[in-house]
N, C-alpha and C positions, 0 to 999 in steps of 0.2 A: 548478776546474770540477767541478760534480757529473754524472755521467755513467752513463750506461746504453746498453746493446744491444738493440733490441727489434724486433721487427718489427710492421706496421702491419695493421689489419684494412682492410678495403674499403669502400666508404661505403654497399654495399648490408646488408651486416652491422651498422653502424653505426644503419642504419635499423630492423633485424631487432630491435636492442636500445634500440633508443627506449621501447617501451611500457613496457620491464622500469626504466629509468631515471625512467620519470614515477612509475610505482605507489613507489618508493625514494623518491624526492625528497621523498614527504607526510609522510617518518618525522622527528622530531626525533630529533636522535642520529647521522641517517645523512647522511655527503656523498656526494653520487652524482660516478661521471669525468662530466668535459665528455665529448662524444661524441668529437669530432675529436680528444681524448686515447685512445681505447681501443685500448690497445696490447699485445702479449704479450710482457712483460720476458723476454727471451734470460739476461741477467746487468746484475745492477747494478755498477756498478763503484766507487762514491761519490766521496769526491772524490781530485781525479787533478790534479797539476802538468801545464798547457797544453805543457809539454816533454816529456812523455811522448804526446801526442795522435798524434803524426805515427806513433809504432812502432805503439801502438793500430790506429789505419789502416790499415797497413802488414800489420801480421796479418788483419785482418780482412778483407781484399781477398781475401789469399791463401785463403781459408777460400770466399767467393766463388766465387772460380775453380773449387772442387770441385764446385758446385750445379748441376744445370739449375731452373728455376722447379719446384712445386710445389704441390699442390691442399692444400688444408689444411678442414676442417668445421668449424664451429662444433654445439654440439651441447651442450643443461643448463644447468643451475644448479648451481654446488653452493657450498660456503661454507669456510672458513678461521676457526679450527683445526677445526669440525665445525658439524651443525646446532644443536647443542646450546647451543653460545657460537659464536655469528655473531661474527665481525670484519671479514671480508671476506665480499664476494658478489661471486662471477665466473660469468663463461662458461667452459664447457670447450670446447675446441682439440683437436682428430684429426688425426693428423696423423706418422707415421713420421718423416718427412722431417725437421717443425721438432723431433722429439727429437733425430734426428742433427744437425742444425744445431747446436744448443744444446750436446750433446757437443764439437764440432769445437770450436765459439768458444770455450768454459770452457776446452779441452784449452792452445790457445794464448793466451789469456790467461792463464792460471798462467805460461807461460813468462816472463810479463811481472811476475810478480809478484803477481795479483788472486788472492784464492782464491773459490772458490764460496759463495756467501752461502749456499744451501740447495738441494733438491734442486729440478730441474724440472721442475716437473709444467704443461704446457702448458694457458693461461688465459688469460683478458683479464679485468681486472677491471674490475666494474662500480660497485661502494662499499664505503669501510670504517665501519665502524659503532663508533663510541665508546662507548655505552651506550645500552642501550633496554631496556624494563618486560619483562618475557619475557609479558607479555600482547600486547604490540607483536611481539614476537617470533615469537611461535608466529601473527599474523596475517602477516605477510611469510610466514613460512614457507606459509603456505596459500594465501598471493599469486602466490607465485613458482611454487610447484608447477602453479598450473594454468596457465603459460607454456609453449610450444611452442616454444622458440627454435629455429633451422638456419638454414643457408646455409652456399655452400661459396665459393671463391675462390681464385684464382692468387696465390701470392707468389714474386712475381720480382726481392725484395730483403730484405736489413735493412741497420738503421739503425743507427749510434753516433749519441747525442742529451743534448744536455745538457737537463738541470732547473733550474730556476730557482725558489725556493721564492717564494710572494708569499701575502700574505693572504686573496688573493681563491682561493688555489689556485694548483696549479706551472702554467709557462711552459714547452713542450717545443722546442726548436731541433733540425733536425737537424744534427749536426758533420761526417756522412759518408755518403752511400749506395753500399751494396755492391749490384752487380748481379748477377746470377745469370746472365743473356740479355744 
C-alpha cells in the first residue's frame, strides 16, 4: 500500500483556492490537485506491507491523544524548489500546532522504521509543473501574485491515507482517522 499522513483542508478553503486552480489549469505543463485532494502531507510513508498498518495506527492514535483541535491559516503562494524554476505551487499553512504535530508523527514513526523524506514546511499544494516556456512562467507568476488567498479553520484530525496512482491522477482513501476531540 502506498501511504501517507496528511491532514485535510476545509471545504471553505477549498473554495478559497478555486480561482487559483482555474487560472493553473489554462497552463500546458501544469496539472492542477482535484480540490477534494488538497491536503497538507504530515509524512509520506510510500509503500508500506498491510502488516505494518495496524502499528502505524496504533502510533498514530497515540500522537492523537496529545492534541486538542487547532486553528491553522492558510495564507500565499509560494512555489518548490523557488520562483525561479516552479515545480510545484502551493498554499502556505500557519500554524504552530501542525509543525508540532508533524514533529510528534515523524518522531514515532522513525520508531517504526520510516525516515523523514525532507523537512516540513507546512503547505497544501496546489500543482506540479513539468515544463513551461519561462514566458508561461514569469506570466503565472504575475497571475498568482495578484491572488489574495486566507482563511482560517479548525483541525480536529489527521489522517493515514492510502494513494492509489491512476492515469486520470491518484485516488486518496482514508486508512485511519485520528481525532483530537
Amino acid at each position: 500500500m502506498r501511504l501517507f499522513i496528511a491532514v485535510d483542508v476545509d471545504d471553505n478553503i477549498r473554495e478559497n483556492l478555486k480561482p487559483v486552480l482555474k487560472t493553473l489549469v489554462n497552463y500546458r505543463g501544469v496539472k492542477t490537485v482535484e480540490p477534494e485532494n488538497i491536503h497538507i502531507t504530515i509524512q509520506f510513508l510510500g509503500e508500506v506491507p498491510e502488516s505494518k498498518v495496524s502499528a502505524i495506527t496504533d502510533k498514530l492514535s497515540n500522537v492523537a491523544e496529545k492534541f486538542e483541535p487547532f486553528t491553522a491559516k492558510l495564507e500565499g503562494i509560494g512555489f518548490f524548489p523557488n520562483r525561479g524554476k516552479i515545480r510545484v505551487v502551493w498554499a502556505g499553512i500557519i500554524s504552530d500546532e501542525i509543525v508540532r504535530l508533524a514533529k510528534a508523527v515523524r518522531k514515532e514513526m522513525m520508531k517504526l522504521g520510516f525516515r523523514e523524506d525532507k523537512e516540513f514546511i507546512a503547505h497544501a499544494t496546489l500543482a506540479r509543473i513539468k515544463k513551461i516556456s519561462p514566458s508561461d512562467r514569469d506570466r503565472i507568476l504575475k497571475e498568482l501574485d495578484s491572488f489574495d488567498v486566507g482563511g482560517e479553520w479548525v483541525i480536529r484530525d489527521f489522517k493515514l491515507k492510502q494513494s492509489r496512482l491512476t492515469p486520470r491522477g491518484p485516488i486518496y482513501t482514508d486508512v485511519s482517522v485520528h481525532r483530537f476531540d
